[in-house]
N, C-alpha and C positions, 0 to 999 in steps of 0.2 A: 504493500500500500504506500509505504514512504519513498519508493522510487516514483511513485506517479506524480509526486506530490514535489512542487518547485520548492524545498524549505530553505529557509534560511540556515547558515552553521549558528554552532551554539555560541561564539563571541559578537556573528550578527545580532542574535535573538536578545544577548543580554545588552548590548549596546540600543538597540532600538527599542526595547521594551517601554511601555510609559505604561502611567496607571488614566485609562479611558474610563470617562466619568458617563458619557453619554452616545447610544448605542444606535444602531439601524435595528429593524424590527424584521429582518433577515433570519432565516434561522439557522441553526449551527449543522450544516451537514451530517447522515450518522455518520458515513466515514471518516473525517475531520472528529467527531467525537470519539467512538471507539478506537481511533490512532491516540486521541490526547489523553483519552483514561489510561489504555495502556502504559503509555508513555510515564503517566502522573506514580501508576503502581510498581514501575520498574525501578524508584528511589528507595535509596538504602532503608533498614531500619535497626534499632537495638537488638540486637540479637539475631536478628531476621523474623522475629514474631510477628512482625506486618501488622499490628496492630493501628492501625488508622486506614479508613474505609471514605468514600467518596457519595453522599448523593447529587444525583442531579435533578432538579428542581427548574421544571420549564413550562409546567401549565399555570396558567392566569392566577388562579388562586394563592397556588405555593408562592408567586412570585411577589404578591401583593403582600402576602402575610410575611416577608424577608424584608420587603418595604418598608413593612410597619415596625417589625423588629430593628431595623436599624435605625428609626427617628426618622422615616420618611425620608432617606438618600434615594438618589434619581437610578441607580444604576442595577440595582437588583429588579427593575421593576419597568426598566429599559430591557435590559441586554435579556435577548433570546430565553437565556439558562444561567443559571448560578448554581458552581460546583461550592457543596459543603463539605469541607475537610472535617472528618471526625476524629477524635482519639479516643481508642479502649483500655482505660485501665487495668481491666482486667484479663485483657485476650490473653494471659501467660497463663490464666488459669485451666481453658479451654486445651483439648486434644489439639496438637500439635503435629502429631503423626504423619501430615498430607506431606506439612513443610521439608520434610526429615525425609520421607520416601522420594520427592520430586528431587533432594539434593541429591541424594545416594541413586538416584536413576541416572541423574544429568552427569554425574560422576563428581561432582564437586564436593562430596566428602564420602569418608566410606564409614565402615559400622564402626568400627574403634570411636572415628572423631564423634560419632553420631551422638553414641553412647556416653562420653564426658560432656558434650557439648549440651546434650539435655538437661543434664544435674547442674550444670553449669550451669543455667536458663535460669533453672528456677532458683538455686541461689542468689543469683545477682536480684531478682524481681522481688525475693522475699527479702533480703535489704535496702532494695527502694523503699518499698513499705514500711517496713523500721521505720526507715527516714522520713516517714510520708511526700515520698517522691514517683511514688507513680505518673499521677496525672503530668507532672512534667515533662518527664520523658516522654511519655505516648504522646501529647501536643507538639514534641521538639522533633518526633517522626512525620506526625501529618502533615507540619510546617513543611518540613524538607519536601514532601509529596507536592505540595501546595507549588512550591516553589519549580519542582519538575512541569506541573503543570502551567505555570505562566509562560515557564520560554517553549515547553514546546507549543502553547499557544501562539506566540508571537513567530515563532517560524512558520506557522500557518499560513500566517496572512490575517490569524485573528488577536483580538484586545481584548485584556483583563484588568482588572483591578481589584487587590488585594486588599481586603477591608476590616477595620477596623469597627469597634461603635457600635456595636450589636445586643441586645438583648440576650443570655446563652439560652434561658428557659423558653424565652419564644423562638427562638431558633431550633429548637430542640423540638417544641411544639410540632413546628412547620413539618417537619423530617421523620414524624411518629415515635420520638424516642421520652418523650417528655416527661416517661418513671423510669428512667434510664441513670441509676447515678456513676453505672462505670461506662458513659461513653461520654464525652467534652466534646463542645465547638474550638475546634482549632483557628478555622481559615473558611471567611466566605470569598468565593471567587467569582465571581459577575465574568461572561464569556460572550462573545458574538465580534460584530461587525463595527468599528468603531463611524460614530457620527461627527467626529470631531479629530483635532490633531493637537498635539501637545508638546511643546517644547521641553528638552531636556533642562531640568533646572539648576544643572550644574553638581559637580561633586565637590568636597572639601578634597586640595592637593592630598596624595598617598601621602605623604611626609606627616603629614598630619594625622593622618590616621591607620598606619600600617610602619611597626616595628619590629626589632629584630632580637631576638631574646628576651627583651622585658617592656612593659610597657613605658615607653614614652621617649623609648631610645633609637635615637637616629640617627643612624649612619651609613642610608645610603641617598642616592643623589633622586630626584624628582622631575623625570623627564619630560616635560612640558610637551616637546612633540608627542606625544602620546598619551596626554595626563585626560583625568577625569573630564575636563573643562571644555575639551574637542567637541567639535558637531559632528555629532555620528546620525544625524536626521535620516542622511542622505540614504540610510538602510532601512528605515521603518518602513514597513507597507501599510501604516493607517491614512484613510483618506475621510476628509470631511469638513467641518466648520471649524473656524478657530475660537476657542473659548471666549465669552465676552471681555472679560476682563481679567485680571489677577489676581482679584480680588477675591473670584466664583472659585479657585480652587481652593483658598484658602479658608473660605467657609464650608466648603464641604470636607474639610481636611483630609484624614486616610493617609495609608501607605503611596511614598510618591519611591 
């Protein structure tokens, strides 16, 4: 499917990515879909317990009621579909046996590692819980998922926006999970056809923020031809209207 498919590479995709606030009412092809879920499920996780799950929420209803969960933002409520990243707290508890036979087929481990590697699971997950560290972990995997899903979004040809500002109970509501206490909203991702174009709003110089053994230590140099602060427009494939003002992103705030 992805040879049909003109994609962007992945330092295109993360160069030209922008967070699209306002959508076409296009819908998201399935194959462009089941390419992007796949894609979103193929990121790493703790242990490989995959514990964070995707719905997709694209009829009128679902999408109104993420609207309302988020304080009335435009783009759950525009864009076609919005993927919900979940985390399961609990998934370490559950049979694991598929994960462990798909590796030992694929040949990527065999019975020896299988065998430590499972005691090993669940020790590590029973001292999260100690720590009451679950629900972090399993959020810090759906994030990364979330995150597979933006850029293979944008190699697409399509625009997301990763969002902030949510209600978790009504969101949860929306999704059927809403006596669910080991599953969290991680990540709403609003998906389709951008309406709009958006300027990159610059990054702070690496020097500034990227060191080398400890934090705040700098010693290497900050290559301007290539820094943060470059127009990389020239890759994006969003086409549409320019935001009104400057003003309109900053009240709708979000991940930029």
């Amino acid at each position: 499917m992805t040879q049909a498919l003109d994609l962007l590479t992945v330092p295109q995709a993360i160069r030209a990515r922008r967070s699209i606030r306002h959508y076409l009412p296009d819908p998201v092809p399935d194959r462009l879909l089941t390419e992007l879920l796949d894609l979103a499920l193929e990121a790493p996780s703790s242990w490989n317990v995959q514990a964070r799950f995707v719905v997709v929420v694209s009829d009128d209803e679902g999408r109104a009621a993420l609207t309302r969960a988020t304080g009335g933002q435009p783009h759950p409520q525009e864009a076609p579909l919005t993927l919900v990243f979940v985390a399961g707290s609990q998934a370490w508890r559950e049979d694991l046996s598929d994960i462990y036979e798909r590796a030992l087929r694929d040949g990527a481990w065999n019975e020896r590692f299988v065998s430590g590697f499972s005691e090993a699971t669940q020790e590590f997950q029973r001292d999260l819980e100690q720590r009451g560290l679950l629900r972090e972990y399993a959020v810090k995997d759906a994030v990364i998922a979330a995150t597979y899903a933006m850029l293979a979004a944008t190699s697409m040809g399509l625009a997301t926006s990763p969002m902030n500002g949510w209600d978790e109970q009504q969101v949860k509501r929306v999704i059927g999970v809403g006596d669910r206490d080991d599953l969290h909203i991680a990540m709403l991702l609003p998906v389709g056809m951008p309406a709009e174009t958006r300027a990159h709003p610059g990054r702070r110089p690496r020097s500034r923020q990227a060191f080398t053994g400890q934090f705040g230590h700098e010693d290497h140099e900050d290559h301007e031809s290539h820094g943060p602060y470059k127009d990389h427009e020239s890759h994006a494939p969003h086409k549409g209207h320019e935001p009104q003002d400057a003003h309109e992103g900053h009240q709708e705030g979000g991940i930029r």
